[in-house]
Backbone as a chain_set.jsonl record, in Angstrom:
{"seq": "XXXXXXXXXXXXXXXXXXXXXXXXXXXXXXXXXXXXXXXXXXXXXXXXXXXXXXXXXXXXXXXXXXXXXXXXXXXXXXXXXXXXXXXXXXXXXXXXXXXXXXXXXXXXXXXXXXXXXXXXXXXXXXXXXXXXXXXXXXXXXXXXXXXXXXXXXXXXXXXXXXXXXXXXXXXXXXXXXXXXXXXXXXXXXXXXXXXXXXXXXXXXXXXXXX", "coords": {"N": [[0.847, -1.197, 0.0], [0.672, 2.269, -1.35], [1.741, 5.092, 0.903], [1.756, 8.271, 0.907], [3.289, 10.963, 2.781], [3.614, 14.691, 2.612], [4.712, 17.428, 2.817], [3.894, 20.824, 1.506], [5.646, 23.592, 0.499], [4.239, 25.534, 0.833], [3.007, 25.133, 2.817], [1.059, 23.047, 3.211], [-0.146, 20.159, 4.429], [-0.198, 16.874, 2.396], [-1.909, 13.778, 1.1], [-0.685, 10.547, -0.17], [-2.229, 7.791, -1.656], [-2.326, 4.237, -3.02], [-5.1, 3.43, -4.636], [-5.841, 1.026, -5.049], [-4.586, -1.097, -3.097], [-5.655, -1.226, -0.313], [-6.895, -1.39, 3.313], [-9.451, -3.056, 4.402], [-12.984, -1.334, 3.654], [-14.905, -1.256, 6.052], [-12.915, -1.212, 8.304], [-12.467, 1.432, 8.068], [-14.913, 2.962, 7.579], [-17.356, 4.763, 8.16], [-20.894, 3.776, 9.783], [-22.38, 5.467, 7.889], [-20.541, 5.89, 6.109], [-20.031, 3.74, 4.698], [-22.523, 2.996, 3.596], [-22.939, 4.968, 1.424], [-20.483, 4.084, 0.448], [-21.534, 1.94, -0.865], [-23.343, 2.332, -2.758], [-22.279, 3.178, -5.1], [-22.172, 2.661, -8.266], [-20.216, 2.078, -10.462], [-17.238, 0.793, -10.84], [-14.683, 2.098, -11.164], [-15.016, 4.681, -10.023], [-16.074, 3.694, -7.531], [-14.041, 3.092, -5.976], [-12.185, 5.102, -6.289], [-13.475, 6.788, -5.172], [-13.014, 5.484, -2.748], [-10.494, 5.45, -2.256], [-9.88, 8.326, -1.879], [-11.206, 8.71, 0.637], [-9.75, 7.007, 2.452], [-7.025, 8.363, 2.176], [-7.767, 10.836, 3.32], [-8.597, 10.583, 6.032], [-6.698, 8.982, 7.162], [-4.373, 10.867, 7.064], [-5.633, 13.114, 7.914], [-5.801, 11.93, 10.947], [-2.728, 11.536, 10.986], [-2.321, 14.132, 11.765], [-3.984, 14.831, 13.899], [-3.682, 12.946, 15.742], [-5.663, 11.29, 16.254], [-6.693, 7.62, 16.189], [-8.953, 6.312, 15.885], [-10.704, 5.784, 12.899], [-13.274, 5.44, 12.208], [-14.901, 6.876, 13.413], [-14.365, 9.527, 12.184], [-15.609, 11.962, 10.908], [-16.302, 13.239, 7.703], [-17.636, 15.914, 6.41], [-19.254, 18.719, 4.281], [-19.314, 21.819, 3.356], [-21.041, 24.7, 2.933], [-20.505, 25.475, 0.258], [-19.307, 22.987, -0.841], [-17.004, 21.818, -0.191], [-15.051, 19.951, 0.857], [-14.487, 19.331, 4.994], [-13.336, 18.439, 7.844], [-13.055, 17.959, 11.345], [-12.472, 20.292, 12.366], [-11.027, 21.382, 10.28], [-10.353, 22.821, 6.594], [-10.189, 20.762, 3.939], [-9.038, 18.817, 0.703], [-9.656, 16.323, -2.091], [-8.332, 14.539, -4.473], [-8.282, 12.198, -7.265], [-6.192, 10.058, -9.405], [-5.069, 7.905, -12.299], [-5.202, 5.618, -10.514], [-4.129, 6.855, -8.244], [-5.08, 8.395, -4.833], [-5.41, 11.472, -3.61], [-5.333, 13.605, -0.586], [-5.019, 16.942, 0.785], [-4.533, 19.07, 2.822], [-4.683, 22.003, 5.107], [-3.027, 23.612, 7.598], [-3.986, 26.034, 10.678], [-4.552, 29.677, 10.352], [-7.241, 30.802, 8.202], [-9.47, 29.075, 5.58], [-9.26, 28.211, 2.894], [-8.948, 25.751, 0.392], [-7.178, 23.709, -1.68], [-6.697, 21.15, -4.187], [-4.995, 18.766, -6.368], [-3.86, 16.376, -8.404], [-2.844, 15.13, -11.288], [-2.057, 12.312, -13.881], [0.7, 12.581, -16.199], [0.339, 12.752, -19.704], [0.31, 12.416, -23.171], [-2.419, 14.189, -24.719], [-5.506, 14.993, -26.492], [-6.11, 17.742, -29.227], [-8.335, 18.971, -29.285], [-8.842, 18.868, -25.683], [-6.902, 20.468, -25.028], [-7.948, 22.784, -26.464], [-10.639, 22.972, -24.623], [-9.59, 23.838, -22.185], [-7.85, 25.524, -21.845], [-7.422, 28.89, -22.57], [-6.27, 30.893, -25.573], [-3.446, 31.357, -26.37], [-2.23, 30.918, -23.28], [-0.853, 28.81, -23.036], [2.719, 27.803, -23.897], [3.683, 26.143, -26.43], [2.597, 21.938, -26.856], [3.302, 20.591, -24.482], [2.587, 17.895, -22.517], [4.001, 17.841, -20.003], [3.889, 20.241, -18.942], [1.754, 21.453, -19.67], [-0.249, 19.443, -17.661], [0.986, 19.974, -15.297], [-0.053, 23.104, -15.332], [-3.107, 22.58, -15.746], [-3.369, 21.085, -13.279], [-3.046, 23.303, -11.53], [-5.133, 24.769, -12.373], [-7.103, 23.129, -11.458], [-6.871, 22.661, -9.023], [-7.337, 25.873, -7.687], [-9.615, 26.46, -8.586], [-11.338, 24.32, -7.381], [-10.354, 25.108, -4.392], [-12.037, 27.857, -4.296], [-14.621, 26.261, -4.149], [-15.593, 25.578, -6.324], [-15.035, 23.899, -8.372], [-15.069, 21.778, -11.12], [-17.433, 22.655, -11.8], [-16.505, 24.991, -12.893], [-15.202, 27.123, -15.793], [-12.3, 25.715, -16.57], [-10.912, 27.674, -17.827], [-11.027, 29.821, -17.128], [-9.721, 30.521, -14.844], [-6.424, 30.942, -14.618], [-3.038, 30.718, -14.471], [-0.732, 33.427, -14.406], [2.42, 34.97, -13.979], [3.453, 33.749, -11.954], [1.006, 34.183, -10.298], [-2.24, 33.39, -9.598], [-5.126, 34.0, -11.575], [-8.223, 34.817, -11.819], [-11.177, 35.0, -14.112], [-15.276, 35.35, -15.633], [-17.917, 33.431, -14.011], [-16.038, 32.608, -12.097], [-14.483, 34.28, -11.039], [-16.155, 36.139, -10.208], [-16.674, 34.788, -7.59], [-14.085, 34.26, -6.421], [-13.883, 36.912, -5.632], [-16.681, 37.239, -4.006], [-15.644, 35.724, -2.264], [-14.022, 37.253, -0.474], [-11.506, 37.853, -2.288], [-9.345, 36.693, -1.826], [-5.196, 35.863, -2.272], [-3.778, 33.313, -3.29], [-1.759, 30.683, -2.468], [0.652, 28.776, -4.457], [1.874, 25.345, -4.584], [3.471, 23.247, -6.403], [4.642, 19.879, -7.489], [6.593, 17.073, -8.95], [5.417, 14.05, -8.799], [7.207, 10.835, -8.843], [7.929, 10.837, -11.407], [5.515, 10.572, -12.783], [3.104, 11.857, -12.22], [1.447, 15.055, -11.723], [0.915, 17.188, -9.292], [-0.884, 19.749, -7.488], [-0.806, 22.24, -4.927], [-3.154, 24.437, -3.511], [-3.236, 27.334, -1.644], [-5.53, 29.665, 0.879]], "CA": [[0.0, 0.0, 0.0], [1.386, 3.68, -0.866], [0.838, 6.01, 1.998], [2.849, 8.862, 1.484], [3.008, 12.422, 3.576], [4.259, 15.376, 2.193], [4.319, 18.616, 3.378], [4.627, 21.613, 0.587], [6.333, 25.099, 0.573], [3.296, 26.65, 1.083], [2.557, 25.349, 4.388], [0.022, 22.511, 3.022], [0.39, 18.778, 3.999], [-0.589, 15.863, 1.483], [-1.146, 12.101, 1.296], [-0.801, 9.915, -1.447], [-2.504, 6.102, -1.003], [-3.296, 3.912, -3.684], [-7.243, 2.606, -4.194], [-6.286, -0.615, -5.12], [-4.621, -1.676, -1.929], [-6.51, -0.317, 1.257], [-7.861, -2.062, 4.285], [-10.992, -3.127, 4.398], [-13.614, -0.226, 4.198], [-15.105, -1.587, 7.361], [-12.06, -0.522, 8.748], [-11.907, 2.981, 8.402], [-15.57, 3.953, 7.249], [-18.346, 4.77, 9.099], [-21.803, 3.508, 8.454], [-23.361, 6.174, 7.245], [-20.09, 5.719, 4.695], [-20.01, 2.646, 4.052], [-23.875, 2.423, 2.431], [-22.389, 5.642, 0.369], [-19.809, 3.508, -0.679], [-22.391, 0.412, -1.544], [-24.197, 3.46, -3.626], [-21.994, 2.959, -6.225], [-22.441, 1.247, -9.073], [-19.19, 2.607, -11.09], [-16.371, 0.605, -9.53], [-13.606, 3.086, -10.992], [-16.097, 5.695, -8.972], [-15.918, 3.34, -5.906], [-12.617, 2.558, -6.146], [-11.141, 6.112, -6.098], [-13.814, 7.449, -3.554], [-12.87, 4.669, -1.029], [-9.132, 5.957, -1.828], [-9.991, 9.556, -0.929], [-11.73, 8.669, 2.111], [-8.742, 6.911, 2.911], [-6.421, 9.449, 1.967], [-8.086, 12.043, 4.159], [-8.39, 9.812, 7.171], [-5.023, 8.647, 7.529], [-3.637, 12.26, 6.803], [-6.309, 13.754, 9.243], [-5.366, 10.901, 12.08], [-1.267, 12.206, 11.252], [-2.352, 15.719, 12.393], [-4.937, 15.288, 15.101], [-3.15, 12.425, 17.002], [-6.379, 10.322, 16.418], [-6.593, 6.537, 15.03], [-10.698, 6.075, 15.47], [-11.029, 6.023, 11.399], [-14.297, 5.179, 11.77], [-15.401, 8.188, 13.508], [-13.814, 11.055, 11.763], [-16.826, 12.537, 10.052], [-16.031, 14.154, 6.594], [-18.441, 16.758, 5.71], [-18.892, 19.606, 3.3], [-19.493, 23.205, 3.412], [-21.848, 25.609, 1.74], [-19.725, 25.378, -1.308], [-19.293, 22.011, -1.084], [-15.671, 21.572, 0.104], [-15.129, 18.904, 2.322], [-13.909, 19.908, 5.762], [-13.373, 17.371, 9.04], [-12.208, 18.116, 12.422], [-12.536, 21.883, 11.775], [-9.924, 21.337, 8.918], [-11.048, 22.236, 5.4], [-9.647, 19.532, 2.955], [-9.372, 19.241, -0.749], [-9.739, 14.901, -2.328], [-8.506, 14.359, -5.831], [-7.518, 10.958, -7.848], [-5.771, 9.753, -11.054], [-4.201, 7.304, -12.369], [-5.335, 4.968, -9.377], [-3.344, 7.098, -6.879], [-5.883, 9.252, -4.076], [-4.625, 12.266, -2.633], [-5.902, 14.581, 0.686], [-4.594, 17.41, 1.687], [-4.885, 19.711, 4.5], [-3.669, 22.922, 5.572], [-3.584, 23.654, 9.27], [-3.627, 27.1, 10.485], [-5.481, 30.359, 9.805], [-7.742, 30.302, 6.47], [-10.168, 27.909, 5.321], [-9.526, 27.858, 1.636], [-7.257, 24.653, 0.078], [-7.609, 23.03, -3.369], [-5.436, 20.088, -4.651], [-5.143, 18.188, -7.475], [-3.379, 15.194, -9.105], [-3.06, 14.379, -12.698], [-1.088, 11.708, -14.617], [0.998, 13.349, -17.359], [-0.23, 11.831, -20.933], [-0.461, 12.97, -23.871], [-3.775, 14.814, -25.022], [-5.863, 15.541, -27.713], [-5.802, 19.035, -29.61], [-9.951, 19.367, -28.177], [-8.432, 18.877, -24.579], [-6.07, 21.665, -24.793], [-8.558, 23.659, -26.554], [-11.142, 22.927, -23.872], [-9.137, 24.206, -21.116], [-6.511, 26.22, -22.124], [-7.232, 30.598, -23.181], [-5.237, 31.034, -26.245], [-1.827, 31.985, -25.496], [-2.031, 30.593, -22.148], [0.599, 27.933, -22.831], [3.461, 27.752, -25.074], [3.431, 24.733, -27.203], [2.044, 21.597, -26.079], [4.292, 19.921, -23.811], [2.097, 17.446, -21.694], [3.665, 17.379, -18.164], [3.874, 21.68, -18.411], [-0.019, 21.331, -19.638], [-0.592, 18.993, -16.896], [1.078, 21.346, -14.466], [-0.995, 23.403, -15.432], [-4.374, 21.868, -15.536], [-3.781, 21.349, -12.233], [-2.857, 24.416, -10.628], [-6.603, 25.649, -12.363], [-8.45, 22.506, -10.749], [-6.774, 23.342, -7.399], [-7.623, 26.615, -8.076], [-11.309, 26.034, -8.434], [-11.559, 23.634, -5.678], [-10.662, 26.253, -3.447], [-13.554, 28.664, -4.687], [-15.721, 25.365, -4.474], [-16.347, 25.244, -7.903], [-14.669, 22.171, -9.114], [-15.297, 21.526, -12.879], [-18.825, 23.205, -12.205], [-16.574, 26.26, -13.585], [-14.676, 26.884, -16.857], [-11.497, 25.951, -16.631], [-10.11, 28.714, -19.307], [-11.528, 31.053, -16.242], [-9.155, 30.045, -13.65], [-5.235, 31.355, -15.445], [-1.609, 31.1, -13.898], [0.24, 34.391, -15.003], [3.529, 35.554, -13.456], [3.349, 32.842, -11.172], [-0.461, 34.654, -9.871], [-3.678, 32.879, -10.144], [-5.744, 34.974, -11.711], [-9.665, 34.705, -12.358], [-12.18, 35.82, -14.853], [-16.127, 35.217, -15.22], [-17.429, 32.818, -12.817], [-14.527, 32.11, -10.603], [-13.544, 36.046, -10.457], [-17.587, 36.388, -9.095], [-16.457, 33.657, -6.388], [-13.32, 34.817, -5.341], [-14.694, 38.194, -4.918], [-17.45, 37.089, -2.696], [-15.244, 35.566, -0.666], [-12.882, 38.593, -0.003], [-10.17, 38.333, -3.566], [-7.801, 36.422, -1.123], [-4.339, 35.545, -2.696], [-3.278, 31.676, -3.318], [0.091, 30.338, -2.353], [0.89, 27.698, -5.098], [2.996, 25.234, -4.986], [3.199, 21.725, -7.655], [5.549, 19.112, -7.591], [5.901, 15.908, -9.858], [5.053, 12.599, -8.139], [7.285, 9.651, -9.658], [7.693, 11.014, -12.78], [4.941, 9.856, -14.035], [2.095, 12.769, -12.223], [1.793, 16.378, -11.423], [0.177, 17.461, -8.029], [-0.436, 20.731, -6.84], [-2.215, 22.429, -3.638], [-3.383, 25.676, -3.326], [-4.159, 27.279, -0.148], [-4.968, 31.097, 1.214]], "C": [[0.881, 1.245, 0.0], [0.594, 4.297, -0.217], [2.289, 6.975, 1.761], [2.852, 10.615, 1.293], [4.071, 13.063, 3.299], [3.75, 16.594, 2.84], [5.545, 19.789, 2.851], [4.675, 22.892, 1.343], [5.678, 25.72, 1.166], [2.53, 26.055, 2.296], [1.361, 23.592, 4.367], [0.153, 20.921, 3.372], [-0.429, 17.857, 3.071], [-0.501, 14.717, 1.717], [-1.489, 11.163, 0.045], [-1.723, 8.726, -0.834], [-2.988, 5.896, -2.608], [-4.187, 2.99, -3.949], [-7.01, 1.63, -4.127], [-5.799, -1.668, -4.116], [-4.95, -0.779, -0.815], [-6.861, -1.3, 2.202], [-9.565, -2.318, 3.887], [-11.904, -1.8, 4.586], [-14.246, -0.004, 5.363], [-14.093, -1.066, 8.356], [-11.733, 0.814, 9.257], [-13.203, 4.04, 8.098], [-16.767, 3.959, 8.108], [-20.074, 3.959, 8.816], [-22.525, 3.872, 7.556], [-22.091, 5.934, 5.478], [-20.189, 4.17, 3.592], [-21.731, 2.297, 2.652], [-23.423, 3.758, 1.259], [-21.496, 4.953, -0.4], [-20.041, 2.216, -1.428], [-22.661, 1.224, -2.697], [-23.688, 3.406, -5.101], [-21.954, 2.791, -7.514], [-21.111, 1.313, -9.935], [-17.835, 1.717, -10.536], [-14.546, 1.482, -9.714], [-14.16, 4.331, -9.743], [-15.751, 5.277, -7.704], [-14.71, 3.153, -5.443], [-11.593, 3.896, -5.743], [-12.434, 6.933, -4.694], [-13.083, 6.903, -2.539], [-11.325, 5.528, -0.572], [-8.88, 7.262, -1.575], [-10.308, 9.831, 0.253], [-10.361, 8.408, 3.054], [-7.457, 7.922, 3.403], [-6.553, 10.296, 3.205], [-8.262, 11.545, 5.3], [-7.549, 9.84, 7.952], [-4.29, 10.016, 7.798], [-4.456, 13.305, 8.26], [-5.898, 12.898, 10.892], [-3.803, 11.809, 12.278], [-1.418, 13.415, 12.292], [-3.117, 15.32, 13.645], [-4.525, 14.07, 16.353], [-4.594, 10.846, 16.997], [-6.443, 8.893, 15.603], [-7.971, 5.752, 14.96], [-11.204, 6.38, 14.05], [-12.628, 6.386, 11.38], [-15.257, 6.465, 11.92], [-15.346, 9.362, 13.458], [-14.948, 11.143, 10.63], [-16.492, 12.998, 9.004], [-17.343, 14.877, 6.167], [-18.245, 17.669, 4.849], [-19.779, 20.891, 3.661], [-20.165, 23.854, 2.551], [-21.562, 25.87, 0.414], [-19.799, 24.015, -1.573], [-17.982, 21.468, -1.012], [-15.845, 21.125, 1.582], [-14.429, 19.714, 3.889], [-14.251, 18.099, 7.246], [-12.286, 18.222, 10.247], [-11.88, 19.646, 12.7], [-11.618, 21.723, 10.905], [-10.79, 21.141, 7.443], [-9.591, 21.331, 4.442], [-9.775, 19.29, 2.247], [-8.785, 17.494, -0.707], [-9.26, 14.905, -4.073], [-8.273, 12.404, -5.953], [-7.605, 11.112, -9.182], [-4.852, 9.016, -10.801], [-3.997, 6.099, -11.016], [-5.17, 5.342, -7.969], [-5.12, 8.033, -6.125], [-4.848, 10.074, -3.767], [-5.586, 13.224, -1.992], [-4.622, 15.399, 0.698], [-5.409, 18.856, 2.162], [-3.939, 21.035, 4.712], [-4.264, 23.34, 6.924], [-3.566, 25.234, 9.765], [-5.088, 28.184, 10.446], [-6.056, 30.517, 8.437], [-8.035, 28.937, 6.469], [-10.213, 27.864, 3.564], [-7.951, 26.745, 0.836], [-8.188, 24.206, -0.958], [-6.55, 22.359, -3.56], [-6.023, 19.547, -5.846], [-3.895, 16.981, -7.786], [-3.731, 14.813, -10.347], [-2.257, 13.666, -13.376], [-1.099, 12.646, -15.959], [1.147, 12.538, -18.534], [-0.352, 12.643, -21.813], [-1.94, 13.123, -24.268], [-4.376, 15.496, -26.286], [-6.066, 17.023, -28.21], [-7.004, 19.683, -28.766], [-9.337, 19.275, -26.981], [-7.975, 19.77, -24.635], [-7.037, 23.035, -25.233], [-9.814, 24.51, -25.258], [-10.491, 23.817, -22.649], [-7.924, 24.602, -20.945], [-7.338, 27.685, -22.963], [-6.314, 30.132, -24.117], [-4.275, 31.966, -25.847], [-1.343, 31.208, -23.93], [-0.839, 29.324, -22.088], [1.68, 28.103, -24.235], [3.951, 26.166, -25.375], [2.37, 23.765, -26.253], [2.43, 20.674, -25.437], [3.442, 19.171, -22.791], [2.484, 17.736, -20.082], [3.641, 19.144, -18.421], [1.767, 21.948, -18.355], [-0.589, 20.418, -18.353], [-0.293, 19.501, -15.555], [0.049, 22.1, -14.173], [-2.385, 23.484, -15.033], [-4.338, 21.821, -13.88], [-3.806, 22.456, -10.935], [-4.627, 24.999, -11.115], [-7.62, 24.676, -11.465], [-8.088, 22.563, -9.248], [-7.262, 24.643, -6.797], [-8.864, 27.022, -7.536], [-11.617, 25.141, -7.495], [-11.764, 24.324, -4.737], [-11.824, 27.157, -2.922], [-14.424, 27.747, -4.418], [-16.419, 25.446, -5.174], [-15.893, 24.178, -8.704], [-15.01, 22.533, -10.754], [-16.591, 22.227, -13.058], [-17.876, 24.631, -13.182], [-15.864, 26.294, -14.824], [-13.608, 27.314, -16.86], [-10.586, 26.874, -16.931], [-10.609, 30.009, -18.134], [-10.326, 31.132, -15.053], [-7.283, 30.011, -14.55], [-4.22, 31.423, -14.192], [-0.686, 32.115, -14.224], [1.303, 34.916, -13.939], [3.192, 34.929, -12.002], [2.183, 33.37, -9.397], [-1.734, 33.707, -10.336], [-4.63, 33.672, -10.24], [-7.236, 34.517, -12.355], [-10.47, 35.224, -13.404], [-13.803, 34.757, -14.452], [-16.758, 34.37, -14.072], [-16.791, 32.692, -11.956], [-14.138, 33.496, -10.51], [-15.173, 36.258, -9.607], [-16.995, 35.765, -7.787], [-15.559, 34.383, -5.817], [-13.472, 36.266, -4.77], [-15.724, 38.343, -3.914], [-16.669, 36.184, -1.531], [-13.853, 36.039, -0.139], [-11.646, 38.922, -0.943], [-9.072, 37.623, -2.308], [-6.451, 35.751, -2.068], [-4.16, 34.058, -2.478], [-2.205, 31.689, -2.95], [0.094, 29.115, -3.166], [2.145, 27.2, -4.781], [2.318, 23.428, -5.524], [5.122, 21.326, -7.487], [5.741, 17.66, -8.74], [6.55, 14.715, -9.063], [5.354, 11.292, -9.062], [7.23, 9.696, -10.413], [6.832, 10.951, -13.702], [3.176, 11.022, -13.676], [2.388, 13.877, -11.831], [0.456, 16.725, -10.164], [0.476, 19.132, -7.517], [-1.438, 20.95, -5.754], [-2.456, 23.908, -3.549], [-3.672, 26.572, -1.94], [-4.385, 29.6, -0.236], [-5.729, 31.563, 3.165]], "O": [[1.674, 1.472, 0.914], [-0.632, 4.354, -0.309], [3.427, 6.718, 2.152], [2.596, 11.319, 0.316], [5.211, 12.634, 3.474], [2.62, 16.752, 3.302], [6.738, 19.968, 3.093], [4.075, 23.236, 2.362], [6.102, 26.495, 2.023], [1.468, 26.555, 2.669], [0.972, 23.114, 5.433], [0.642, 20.305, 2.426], [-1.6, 18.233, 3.02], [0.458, 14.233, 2.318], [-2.562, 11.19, -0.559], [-1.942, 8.704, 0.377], [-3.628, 6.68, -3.309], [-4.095, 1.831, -3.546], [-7.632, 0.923, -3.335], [-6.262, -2.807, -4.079], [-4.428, 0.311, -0.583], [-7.221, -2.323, 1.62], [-10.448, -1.761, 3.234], [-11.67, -1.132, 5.593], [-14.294, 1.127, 5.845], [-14.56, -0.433, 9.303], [-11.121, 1.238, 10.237], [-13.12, 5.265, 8.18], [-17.021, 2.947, 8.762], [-20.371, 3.619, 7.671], [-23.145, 3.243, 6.699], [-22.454, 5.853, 4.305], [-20.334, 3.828, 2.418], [-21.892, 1.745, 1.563], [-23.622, 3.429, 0.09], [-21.5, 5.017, -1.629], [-19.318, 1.595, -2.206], [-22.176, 0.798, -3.745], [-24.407, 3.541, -6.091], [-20.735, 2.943, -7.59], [-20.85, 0.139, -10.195], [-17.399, 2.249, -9.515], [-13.613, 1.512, -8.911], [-13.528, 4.645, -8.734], [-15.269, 6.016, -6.845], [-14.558, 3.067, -4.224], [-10.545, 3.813, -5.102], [-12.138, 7.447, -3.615], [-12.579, 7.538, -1.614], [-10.963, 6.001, 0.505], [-7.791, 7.552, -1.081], [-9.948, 10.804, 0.916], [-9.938, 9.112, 3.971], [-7.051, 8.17, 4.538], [-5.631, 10.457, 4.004], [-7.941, 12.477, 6.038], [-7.435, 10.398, 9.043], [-3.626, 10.131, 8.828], [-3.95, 13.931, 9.192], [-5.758, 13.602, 11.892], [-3.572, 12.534, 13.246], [-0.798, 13.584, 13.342], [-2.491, 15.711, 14.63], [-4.881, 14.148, 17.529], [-4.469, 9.758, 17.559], [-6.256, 8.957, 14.388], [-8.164, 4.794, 14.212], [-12.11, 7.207, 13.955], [-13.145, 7.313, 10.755], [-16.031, 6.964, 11.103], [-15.887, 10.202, 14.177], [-15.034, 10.411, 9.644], [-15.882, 13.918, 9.549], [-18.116, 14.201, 5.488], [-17.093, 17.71, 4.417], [-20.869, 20.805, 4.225], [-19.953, 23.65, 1.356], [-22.305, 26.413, -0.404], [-20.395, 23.733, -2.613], [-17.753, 20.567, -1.82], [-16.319, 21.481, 2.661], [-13.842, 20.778, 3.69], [-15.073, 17.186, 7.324], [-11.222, 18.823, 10.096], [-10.872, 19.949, 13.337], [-11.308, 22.913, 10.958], [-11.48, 20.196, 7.061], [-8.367, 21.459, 4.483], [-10.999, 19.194, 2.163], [-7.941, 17.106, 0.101], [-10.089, 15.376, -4.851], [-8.151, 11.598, -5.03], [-8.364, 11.734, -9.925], [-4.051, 9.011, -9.866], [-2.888, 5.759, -10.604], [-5.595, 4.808, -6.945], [-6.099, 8.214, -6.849], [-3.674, 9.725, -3.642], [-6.541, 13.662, -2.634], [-3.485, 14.929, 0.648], [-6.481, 19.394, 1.884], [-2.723, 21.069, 4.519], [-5.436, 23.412, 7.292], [-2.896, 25.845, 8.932], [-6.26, 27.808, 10.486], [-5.281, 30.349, 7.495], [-7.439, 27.977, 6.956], [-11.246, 27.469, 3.025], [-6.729, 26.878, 0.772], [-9.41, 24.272, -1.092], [-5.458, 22.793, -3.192], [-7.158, 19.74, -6.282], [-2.951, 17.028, -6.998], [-4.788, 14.224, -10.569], [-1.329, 14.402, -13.714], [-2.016, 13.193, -16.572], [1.993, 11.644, -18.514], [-1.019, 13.653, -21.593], [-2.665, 12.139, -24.125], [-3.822, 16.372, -26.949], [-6.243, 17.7, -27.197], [-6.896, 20.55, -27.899], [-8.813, 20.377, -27.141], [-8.774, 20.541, -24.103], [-6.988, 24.096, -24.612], [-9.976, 25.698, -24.98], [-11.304, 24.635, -22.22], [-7.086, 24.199, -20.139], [-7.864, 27.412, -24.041], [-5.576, 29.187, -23.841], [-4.317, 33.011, -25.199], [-0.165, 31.025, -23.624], [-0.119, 29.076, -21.121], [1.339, 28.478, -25.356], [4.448, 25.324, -24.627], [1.621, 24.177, -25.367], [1.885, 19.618, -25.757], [3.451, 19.884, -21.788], [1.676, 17.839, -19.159], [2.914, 19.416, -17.465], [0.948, 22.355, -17.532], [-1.68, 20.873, -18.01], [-1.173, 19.497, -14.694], [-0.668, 22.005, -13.177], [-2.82, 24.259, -14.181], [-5.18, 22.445, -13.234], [-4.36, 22.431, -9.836], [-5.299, 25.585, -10.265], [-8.625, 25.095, -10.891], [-8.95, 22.514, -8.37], [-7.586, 24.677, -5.61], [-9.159, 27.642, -6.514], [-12.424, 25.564, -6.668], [-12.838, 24.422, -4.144], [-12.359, 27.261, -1.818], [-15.506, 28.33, -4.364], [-17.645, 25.434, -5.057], [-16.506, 23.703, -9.659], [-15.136, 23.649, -11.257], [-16.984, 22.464, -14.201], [-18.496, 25.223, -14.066], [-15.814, 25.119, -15.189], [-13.318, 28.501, -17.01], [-9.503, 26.913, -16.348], [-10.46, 31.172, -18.511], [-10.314, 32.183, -14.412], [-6.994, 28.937, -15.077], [-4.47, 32.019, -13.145], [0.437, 31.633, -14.372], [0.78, 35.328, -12.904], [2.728, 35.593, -11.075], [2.343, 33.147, -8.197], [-1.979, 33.456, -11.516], [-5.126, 34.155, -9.222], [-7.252, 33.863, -13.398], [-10.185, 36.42, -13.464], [-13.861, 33.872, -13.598], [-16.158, 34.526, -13.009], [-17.264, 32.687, -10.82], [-13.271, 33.723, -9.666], [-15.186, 36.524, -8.406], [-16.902, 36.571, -6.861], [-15.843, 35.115, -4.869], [-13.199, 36.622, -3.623], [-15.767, 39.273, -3.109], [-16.966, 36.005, -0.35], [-12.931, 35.431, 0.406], [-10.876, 39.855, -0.712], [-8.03, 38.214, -2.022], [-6.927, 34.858, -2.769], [-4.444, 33.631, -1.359], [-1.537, 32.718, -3.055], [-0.515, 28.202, -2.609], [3.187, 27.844, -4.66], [1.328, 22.76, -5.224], [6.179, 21.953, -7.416], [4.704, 17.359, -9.332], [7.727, 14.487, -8.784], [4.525, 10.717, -9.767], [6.542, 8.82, -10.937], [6.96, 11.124, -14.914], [2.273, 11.061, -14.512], [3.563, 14.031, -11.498], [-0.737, 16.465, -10.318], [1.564, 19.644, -7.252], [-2.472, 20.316, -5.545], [-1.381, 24.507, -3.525], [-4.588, 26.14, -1.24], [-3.813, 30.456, -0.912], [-5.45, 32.639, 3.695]]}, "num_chains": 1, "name": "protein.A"}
């Protein structure tokens, strides 16, 4: 099983795990989770929830000293960003892996992401890429990328509800337009601290926090 705790530049810790070896969900989920994770029917779906639950568990246990899995509650917030233990907390997966993380501290806004770096079709880049916004199309810098906007948007608790091509990295600023500039404006224009790393050569992870 990978389990593994990182803790970036910007103050944020992280945990890798991946879905396909875990404990038993009995183990670590509660029951109200467990019939969520019967709910299913998808088993890539069930497969990477269980490994976010996980994820955020284990990583929440590191920090709070606790190893009662079962009864660490994960809920979500008027946006819809998970939070446990008063800690808000951002869940991605790809590529089998889960990742949680967590920033401890003052401020409740965190966004993460994880994406394996692959090439992509010309529609993909069009989709979610402003013109100009990258130079050429170099997968892991586009996958960079990509994820600094879905960390981004996480944050805001807008997830994919918003349009990507709204959510821009310039002069190493995250900068908003329609949608997502409404959002971060209602909730005060606060500044991000980015920081992205690449995970095993083979993904790109970043976390956002402010």
């Amino acid at each position: 099983m990978l389990e593994t705790l990182n803790l970036l530049r910007n103050g944020v810790s992280v945990n890798i795990v991946n879905s396909a070896a875990l404990p038993a969900p009995a183990e670590f989920l509660s029951p109200a989770e467990i019939e969520k994770y019967n709910s299913f029917k998808i088993p890539k779906r069930k497969a990477d929830w269980l490994g976010g639950r996980y994820a955020a568990k284990t990583l929440l246990a590191s920090i709070t000293r606790r190893k009662d899995f079962v009864n660490i509650e994960i809920s979500y917030d008027n946006y819809g960003r998970p939070r446990a233990a008063g800690l808000a907390i951002s869940i991605s997966h790809s590529g089998g892996l889960a990742l949680a993380a967590i920033k401890q501290g003052t401020g409740n806004l965190i966004g993460a992401d994880i994406e394996m770096i692959e090439d992509r079709c010309a529609a993909w880049y069009a989709d979610y890429f402003a013109p100009g916004e990258l130079r050429g199309n170099d997968p892991s810098e586009a996958t960079k990328l990509w994820t600094i906007k879905e960390a981004a948007l996480k944050a805001l608790g807008l997830g994919l509800k918003a349009d990507l091509r709204d959510a821009r990295f310039e002069n190493e600023t995250v900068r908003f337009h329609g949608a997502a500039l409404e959002r971060h404006r209602t909730l005060g224009s606060p500044a991000f601290n980015v920081s992205s790393f690449v995970f095993k050569n083979a993904f790109w992870i970043t976390a956002v926090c402010a």
